[in-house]
N, C-alpha and C positions, 0 to 999 in steps of 0.2 A: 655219102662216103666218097671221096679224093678217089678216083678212077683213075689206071695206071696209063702213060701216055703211050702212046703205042708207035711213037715215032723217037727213034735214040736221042736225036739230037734233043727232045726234051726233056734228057735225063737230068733229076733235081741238080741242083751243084750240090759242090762238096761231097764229103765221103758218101757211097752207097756200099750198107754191108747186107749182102742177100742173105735170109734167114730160111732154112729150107726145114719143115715141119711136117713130119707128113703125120701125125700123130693130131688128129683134129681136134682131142683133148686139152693137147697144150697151146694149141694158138692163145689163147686167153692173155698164158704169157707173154706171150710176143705184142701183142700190143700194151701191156702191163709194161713191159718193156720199152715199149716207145713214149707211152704215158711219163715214163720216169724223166727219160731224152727230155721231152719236151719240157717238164717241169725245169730242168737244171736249165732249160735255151742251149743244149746240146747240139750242135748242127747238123751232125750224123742223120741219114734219113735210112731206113729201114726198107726192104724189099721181102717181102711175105710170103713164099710158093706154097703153100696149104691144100687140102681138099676144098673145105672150106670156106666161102668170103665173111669175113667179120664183120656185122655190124657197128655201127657209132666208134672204127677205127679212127686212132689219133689222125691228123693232118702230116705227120711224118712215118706212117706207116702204109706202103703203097702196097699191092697185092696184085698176085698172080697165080694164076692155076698150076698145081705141081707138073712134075717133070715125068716122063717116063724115065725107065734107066737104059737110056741109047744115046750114042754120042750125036748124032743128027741134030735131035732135042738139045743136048745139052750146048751143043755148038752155037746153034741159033738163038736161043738164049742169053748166053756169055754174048754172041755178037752185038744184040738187040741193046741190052741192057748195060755192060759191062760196067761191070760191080767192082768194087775194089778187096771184097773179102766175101767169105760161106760162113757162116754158122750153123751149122748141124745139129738139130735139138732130137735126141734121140734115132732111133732107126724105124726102118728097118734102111741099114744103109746101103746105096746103089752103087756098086761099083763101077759101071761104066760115067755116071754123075760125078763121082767123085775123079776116077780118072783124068776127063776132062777138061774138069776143073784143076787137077796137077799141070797140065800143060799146057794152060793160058798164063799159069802160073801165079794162081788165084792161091791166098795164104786161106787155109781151115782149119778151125775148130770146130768141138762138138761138146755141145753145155747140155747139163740137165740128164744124162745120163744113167737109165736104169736098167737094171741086168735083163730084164725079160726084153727088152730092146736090145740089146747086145747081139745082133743079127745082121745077115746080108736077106737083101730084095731076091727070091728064088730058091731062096735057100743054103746056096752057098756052098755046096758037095762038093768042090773039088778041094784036095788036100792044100792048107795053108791061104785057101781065098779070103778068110776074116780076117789072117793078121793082115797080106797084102793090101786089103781095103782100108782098114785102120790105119795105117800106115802113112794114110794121103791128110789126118789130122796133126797138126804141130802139140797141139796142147787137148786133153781129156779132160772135162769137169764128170764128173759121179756124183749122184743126186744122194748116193750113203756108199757104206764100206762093200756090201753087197757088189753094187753095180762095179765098186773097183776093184774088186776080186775078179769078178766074172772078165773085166778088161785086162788083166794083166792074164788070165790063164788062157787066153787066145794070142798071149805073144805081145801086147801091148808094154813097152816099156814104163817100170813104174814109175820114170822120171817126168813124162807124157803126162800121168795122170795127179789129178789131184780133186780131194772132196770137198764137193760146194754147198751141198745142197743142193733142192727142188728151188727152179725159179718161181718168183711172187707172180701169181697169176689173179691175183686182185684188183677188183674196180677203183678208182681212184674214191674215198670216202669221203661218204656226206660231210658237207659241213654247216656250219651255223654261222649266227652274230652274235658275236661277244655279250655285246650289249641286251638281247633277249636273254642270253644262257644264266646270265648274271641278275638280271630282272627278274627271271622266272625260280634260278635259285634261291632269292631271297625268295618272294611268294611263300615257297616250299619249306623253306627256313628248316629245319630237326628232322621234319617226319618221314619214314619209311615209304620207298616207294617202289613200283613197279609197272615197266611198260609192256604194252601188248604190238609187235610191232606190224604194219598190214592187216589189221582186226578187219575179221571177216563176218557178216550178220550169221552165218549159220553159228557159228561156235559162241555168240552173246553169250546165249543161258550159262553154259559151261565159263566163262570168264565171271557173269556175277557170282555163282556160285564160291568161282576160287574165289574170289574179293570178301564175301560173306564170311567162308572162313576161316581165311590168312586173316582178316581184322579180329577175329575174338584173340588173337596174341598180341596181336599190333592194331589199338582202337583209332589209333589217327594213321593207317597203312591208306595210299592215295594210290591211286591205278590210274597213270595215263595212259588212255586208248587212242593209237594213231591210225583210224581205218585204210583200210588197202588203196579205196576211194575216195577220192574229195566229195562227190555226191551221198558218199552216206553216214558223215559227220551228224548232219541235222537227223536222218533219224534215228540212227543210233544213239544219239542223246537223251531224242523221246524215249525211246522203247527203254532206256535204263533208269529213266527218270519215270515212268511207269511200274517197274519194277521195286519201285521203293528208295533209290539213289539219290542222295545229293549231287549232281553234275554241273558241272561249268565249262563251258565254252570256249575255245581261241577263238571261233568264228565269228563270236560278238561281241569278242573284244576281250574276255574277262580272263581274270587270272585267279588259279586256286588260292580261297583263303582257308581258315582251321576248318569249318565245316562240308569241305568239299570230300566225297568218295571218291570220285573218279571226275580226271578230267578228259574233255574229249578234243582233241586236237582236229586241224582241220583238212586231213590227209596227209599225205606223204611227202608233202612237200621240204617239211621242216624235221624228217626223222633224222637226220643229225644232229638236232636240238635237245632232242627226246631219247635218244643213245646217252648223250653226255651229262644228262639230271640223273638215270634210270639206272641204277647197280645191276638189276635185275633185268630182263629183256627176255619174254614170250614171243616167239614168232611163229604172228599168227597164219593161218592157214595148213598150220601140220596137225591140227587135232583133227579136220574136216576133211584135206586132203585137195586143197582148192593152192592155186598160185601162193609161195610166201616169197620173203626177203631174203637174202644173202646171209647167212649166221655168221658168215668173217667179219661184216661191218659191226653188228655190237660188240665181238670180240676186239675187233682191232682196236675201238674205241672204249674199252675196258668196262662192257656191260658181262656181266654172267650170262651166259645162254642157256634156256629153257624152249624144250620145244616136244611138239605130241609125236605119234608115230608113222604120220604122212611125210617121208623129204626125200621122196624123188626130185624134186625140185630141184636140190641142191644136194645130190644124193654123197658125192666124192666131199667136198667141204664139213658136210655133218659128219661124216666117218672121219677125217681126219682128226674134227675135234672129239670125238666120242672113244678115239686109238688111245690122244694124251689126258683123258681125261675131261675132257674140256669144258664138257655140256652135261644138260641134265633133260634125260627124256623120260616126257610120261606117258604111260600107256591110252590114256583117254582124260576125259574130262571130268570123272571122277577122283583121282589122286593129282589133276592141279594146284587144288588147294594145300595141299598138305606139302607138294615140293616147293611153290610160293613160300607158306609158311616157315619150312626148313631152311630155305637163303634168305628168311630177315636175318637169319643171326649175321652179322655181318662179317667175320671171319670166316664164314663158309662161302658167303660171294664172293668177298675179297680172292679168297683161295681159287676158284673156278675160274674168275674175271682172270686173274693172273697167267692160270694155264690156256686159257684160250687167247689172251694177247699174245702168247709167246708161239701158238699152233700160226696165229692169223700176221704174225714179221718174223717168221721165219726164212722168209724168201727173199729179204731183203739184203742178206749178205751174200747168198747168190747171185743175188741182182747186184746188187755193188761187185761184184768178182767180174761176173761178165763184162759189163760195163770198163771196167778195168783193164782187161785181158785184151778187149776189141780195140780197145784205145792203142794199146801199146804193140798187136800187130800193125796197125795201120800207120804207126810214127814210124816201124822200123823196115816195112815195106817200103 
């Protein structure tokens, strides 16, 4: 991780827009946010104040420990650093911070905005201290109609605000090589398939089981198993191949022909490959309750998502999809088969896959608003 330099003169060049988060929830975003920077070769470099440190941050997102809400702090800071703009991602907002930041004459907005955030740091008792403090924003994003109500009935001018959406707090998504996706799509050629993704050995039994029978509807249905591990490709192979399976290998080369049940991929390295063959996407480790995968990435990549009823893991993303509809959980490993089963029909994946692409880029019009918005205080500063 890029360590912040701790002497001014080695502030990055070009614009610095300081990003103040005190919500440790959403950092994700913010570097989801710098992820995107860097994809366009945006120059802009980001400055992070979080609870927080983020791991595996992009190279143009630098990071620093939050602020109290005293002007001392926020003095030495602005000295230290001197930013060219604040972005304010929710509250609870500090009025002396912000103050501060008015009289160095630092331009602010506040993105991502939700009414339960709609707060001053203390509490805020004295009559008319939340509009005073909102006040020190040029421009309000509202993550829905909610959070813009709750800002204009504290005095917020409705002209100030406007709704964006929740920013995309998304890992950048696996990818693949054409040339395998295409190779192994042929292989596959018509038949029915479905991936297990991060397959974990306690939950085997329960995945042959679903295979045995989701196949008495679908006789040529294939299950590719991408285990959690690269080391336990090989035995998970045996152990399904014990059980009565035809199985074939990435590890030794081979690709599914008509006879295969299930094929076993050689870890996680290639689950982007296996998102984009797979309509259907089990992730694994929620029937067991053991580490799984991110349910946004099969969604964003327009797999259906299935999944047991272990996801703390990824507790806020399941619920999201689970709000629109998006996913399909099953209670244990007895009715896997039968929800398997019910997304062959392919109009019922289709349908699923659809709503969870739309839960998993939704944040990307926020993210393009922001993006936007930061640009054009900074041309007009």
């Amino acid at each position: 991780m890029r360590q912040p330099p701790a002497d001014p003169a080695k502030r990055p060049p070009g614009a610095l827009v300081w990003v103040h988060c005190p919500d440790p929830a959403r950092s994700p975003a913010v570097a989801a946010l710098a992820r995107r920077l860097e994809e366009e070769r945006d120059p802009l470099t980001l400055l992070l104040t979080a609870p927080a440190r983020l791991r595996g941050a992009p190279r143009n997102l630098l990071q620093w420990p939050p602020l109290s809400d005293s002007r001392a702090a926020t003095q030495d800071f602005l000295s230290r650093w001197k930013p060219d703009m604040l972005v304010w991602m929710r509250g609870p907002v500090q009025p002396s911070v912000l103050a501060e930041t008015g009289r160095a004459g630092l331009p602010a907005i506040m993105v991502d905005a939700e009414a339960e955030n709609v707060a001053l740091a203390g509490g805020g008792w004295r009559p008319g201290a939340r509009r005073a403090a909102f006040q020190g924003f040029e421009r309000l994003l509202a993550a829905n109609g909610t959070a813009a109500a709750r800002l204009r009935r504290i005095g917020v001018e409705p002209a100030r605000i406007e709704i964006a959406g929740r920013l995309d707090a998304t890992r950048p998504l696996p990818t693949c090589h054409d040339r395998d996706r295409d190779d192994l799509a042929r292989a596959i050629g018509s038949r029915p398939v479905w991936l297990v993704a991060g397959a974990v050995e306690a939950e085997l039994d329960a995945l042959a089981a679903a295979q045995r029978q989701a196949s008495k509807r679908a006789h040529r249905l294939l299950m590719i198993l991408a285990p959690a591990q690269d080391a336990a490709a090989q035995p998970m192979a045996a152990q399904l191949r014990q059980m009565g399976f035809v199985v074939a290998e990435r590890l030794e080369g081979e690709e599914p022909d008509e006879a295969t049940e299930i094929y076993v991929a050689d870890g996680p390295g290639e689950i982007g490959l296996w998102y984009r063959l797979a309509p259907i996407t089990l992730l694994g480790g929620t029937l067991s309750g053991g580490a799984s995968r991110d349910p946004m990435e099969p969604a964003a990549l327009g797999s259906a998502v299935l999944h047991g009823p272990q996801t703390a893991a990824h507790g806020p993303a399941f619920a999201r999809l689970a709000a629109a509809g998006a996913c399909r959980a099953v209670r244990g490993a007895a009715d896997l088969g039968q929800a398997v089963e019910a997304l062959l029909a392919p109009d019922r994946a289709a349908m699923l896959a659809k709503s969870a692409w739309e839960v998993a880029t939704e944040g990307a019009e926020a993210t393009n608003r922001t993006i936007d918005l930061i640009h054009h205080v900074l041309e007009r500063s």
